[in-house]
C-alpha positions in Angstrom: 0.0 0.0 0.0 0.8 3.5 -0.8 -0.7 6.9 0.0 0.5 10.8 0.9 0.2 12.1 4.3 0.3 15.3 2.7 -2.9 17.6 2.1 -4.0 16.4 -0.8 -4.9 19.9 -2.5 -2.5 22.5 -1.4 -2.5 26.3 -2.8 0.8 27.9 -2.3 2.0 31.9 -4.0 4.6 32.2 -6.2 8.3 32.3 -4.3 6.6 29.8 -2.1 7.2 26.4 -0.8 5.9 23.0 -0.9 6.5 19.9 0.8 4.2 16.4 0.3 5.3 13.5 2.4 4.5 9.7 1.3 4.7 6.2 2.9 4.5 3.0 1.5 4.5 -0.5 2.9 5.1 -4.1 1.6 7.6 -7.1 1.4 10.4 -6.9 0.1 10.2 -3.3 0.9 9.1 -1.0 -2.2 10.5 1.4 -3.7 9.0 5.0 -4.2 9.6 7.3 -7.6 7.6 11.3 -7.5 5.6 12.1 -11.1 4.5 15.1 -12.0 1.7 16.5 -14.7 1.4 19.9 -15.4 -1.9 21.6 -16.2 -1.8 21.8 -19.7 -4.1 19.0 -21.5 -1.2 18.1 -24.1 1.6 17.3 -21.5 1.7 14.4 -19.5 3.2 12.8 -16.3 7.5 13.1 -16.0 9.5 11.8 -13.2 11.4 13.9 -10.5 14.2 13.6 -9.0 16.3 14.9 -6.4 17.9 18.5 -8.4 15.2 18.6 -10.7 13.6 22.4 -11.8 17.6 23.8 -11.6 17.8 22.3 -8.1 14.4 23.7 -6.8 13.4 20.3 -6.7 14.6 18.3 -3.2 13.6 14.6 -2.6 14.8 12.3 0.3 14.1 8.8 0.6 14.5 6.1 3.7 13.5 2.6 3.3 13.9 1.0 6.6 10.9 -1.3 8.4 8.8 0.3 5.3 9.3 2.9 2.7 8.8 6.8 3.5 10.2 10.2 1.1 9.9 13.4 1.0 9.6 15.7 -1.9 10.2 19.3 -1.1 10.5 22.4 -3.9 11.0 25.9 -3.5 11.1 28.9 -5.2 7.6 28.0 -6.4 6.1 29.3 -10.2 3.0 29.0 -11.8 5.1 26.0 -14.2 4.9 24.0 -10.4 1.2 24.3 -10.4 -0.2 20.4 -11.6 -0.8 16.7 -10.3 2.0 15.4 -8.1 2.0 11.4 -7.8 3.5 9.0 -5.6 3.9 5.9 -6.8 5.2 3.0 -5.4 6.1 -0.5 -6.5 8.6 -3.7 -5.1 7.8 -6.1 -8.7 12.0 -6.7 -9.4 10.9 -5.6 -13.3 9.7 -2.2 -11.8 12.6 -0.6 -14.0 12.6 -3.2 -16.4 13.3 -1.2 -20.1 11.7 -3.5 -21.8 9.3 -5.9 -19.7 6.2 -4.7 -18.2 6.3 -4.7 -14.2 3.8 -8.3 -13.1 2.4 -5.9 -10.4 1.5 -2.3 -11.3 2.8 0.3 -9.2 0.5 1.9 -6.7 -0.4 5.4 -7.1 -1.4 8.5 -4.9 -2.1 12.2 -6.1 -1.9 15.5 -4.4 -2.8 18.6 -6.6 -0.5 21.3 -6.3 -2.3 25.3 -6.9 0.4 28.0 -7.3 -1.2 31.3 -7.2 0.7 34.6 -8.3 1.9 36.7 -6.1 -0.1 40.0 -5.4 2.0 43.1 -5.1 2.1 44.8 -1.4 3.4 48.2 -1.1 5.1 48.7 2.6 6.2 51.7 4.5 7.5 52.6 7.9 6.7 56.6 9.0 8.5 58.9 11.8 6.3 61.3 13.2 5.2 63.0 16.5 6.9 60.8 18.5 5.1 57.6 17.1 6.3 55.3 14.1 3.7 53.7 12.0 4.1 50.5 9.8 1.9 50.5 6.4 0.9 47.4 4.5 -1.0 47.9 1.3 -1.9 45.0 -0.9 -3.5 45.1 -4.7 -5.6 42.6 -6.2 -6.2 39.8 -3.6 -6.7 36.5 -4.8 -9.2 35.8 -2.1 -11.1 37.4 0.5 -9.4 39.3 3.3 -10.6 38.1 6.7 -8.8 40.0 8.7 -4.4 40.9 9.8 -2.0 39.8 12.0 1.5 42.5 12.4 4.3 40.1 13.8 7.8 40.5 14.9 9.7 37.6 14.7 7.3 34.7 16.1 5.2 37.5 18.5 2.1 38.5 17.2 1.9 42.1 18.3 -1.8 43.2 16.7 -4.1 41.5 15.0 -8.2 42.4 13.3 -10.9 41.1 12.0 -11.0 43.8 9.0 -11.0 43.1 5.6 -9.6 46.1 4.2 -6.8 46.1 1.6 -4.8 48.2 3.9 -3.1 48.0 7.4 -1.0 49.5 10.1 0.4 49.2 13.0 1.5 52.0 15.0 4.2 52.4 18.0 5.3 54.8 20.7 8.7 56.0 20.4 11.6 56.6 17.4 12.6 54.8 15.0 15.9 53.4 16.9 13.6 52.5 19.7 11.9 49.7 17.7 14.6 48.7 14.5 13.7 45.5 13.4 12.0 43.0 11.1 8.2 43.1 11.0 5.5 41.0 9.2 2.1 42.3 8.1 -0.1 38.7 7.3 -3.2 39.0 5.0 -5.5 35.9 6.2 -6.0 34.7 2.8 -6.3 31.1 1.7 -3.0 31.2 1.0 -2.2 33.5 3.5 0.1 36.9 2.1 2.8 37.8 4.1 4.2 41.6 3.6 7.8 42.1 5.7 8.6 46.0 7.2 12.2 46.8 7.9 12.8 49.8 10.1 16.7 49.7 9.4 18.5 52.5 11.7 22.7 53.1 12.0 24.2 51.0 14.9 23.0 51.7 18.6 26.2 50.6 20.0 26.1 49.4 24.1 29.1 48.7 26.1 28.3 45.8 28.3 30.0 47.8 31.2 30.8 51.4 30.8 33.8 50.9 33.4 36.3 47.8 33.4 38.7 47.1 36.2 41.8 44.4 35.6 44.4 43.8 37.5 48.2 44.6 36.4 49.5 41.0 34.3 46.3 39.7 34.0 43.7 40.0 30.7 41.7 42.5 30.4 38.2 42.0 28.4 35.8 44.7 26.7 32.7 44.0 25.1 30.0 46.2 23.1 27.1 44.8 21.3 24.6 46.4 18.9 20.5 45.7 19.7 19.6 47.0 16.9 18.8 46.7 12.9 20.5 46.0 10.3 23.4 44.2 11.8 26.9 45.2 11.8 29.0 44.7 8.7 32.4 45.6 10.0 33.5 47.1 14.2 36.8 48.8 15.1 38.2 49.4 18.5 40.3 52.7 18.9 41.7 54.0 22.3 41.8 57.0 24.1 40.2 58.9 21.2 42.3 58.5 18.6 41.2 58.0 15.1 41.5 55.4 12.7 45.2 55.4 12.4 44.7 54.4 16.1 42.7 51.3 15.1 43.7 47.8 16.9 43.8 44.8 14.9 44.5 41.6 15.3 48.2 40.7 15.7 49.5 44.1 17.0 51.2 42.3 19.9 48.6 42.0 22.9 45.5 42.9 21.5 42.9 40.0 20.6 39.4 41.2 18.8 36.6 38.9 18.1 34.0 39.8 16.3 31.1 38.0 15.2 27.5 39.7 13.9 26.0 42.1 16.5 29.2 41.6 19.1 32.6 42.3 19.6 35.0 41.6 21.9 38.5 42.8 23.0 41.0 41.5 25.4 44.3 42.8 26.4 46.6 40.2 27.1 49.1 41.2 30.7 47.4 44.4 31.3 50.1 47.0 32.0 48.8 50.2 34.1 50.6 52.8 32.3 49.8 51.7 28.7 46.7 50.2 28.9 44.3 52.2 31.5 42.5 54.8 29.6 39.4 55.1 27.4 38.5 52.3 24.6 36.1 53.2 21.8 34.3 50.5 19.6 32.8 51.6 16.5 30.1 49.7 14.0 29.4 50.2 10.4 26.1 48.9 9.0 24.2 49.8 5.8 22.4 53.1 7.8 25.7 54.6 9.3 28.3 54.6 12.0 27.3 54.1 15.8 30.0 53.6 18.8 30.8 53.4 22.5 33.2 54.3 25.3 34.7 51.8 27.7 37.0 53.1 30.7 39.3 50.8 31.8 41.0 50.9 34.9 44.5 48.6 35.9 45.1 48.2 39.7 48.7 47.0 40.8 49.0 43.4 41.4 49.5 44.5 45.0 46.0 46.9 45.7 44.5 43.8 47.1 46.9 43.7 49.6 46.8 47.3 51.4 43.6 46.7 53.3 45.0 44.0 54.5 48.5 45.8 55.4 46.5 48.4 57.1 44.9 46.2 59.0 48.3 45.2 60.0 49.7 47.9 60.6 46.8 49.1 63.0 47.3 45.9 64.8 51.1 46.7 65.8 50.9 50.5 66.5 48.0 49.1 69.1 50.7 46.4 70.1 53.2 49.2 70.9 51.2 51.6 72.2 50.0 49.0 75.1 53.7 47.5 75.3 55.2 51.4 75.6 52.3 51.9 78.4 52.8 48.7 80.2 56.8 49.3 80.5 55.9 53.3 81.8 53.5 52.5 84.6 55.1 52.2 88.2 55.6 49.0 90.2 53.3 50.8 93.2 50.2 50.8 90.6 51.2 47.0 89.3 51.1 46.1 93.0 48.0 47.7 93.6 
């Protein structure tokens, strides 16, 4: 037996996806081949395989206790839309050239709708201390039964309305909310509109004050919350501009730097080279964006003067009572 888990009708827009899932079971274990058929009466069924459509077209097999694949193709066009068949078989003259398989192989269908596109114009406005995301679509495919904004996997608003238009609007700037956002028209397919609010780096030092002590490594981090993310960071110090610029392999310093982070250590701190003011700087599509970091380096030794006070509170007490004990007259220890 044979069959698709899959839904066995199954609209999907252009750019799209599509995955259909089949199983089959019998002894010896069979083996499964995709077909397709287009929608145009004159062509008629081909057979996929995994790379097909310039390597749109993904299929992976297992044949363990019985026989599963999956075909999977992106990209989608309206050339995708058609008949997609699993057929499975285990006669040992299944591939035979020229003798017809004894058994006939068993066949399931899923019809496959690929819809085109609709256009959707998006926008995202500054204004009065509120930003407000825009999602206009034209020509529908279906009707509109409401929207959904998301960021990420959060849905943050969603209606019941079944305009063409929607928007979503937020208290604050533009840097306050940079990000990737999703307007979602619930169609059958549903139509997905995506909102960038793409602002220069807001650049954070994880401490704005660093202590090391002198010998050891020293370690200062920035990182950059916001949208687009960083293409390139430098680290400068005490102000100095980019001829200033540590790299990698200038003798102690260590940078790594990897997406919206970067991190530098200074290997055996030294206090009068390294203390001082560290600036790191990202570069993104929108512009520049930077922070300060003030290190301090404390002699091996600061963690020892409390402790030598302490000390030397302890013998000037000691002295005081020995100097006081020696002075006082024999008539007052007899007393």
């Amino acid at each position: 037996a044979g069959f698709i888990k899959s839904p066995l009708s199954q609209k999907r827009l252009t750019q799209d996806s599509v995955e259909l899932y089949c199983e089959a079971i019998g002894n010896p274990i069979p083996e499964i081949q995709w077909w397709f058929e287009g929608n145009d009466p004159n062509e008629t069924y081909a057979q996929l395989w995994d790379g097909a459509r310039q390597d749109r077209v993904k299929i992976n097999a297992t044949y363990n206790l019985h026989s599963t694949s999956t075909i999977y193709i992106t990209n989608l066009t309206s050339d995708d839309s058609g008949t997609y068949e699993c057929r499975a078989s285990n006669d040992p003259d299944r591939n035979h050239l020229s003798k017809s398989p004894k058994v006939k192989w068993i066949r399931s269908q899923a019809n496959v709708f690929v819809i085109e596109r609709p256009d959707i114009k998006v926008n995202a406005t500054e204004a009065s201390g509120k930003v407000v995301l825009t999602c206009d679509i034209t020509a529908p495919h279906s009707v509109i039964k409401g929207h959904q904004w998301m960021r990420g996997d959060k849905i943050i608003h969603t209606d019941e309305e079944s305009t063409a238009s929607t928007s979503y609007t937020m208290e604050g700037k533009m840097e306050e909310h940079s990000g990737v956002y999703e307007c979602v028209y619930k169609t059958d397919p549903e139509i997905k509109g995506q909102v960038n609010i793409s602002v220069a780096p807001q650049v954070m030092a994880y401490k704005k004050s660093e202590h090391g002590n002198e010998g050891d490594t020293g370690v200062l981090t920035c990182k950059n919350p916001s949208f687009p993310p960083v293409d390139s960071w430098f680290w400068y110090k005490d102000g100095q501009k980019v001829s200033a610029a540590i790299t990698n392999g200038s003798g102690r310093y260590i940078i790594k730097s990897s997406g919206n982070k970067t991190e530098l250590r200074i290997l055996k701190l030294n206090i009068e080279e390294d203390t001082g003011d560290y600036h790191c700087n990202a570069t993104n599509s929108r512009g520049t964006g930077g922070a300060t970091v003030n290190l301090r380096v404390r002699s091996r030794l600061a963690a020892l003067w409390p402790f030598l006070g302490i000390v030397a509170e302890v013998l000037v007490l000691v002295t005081i009572i020995f100097i006081y004990e020696k002075r006082r007259k024999p008539d007052e220890v007899l007393d």
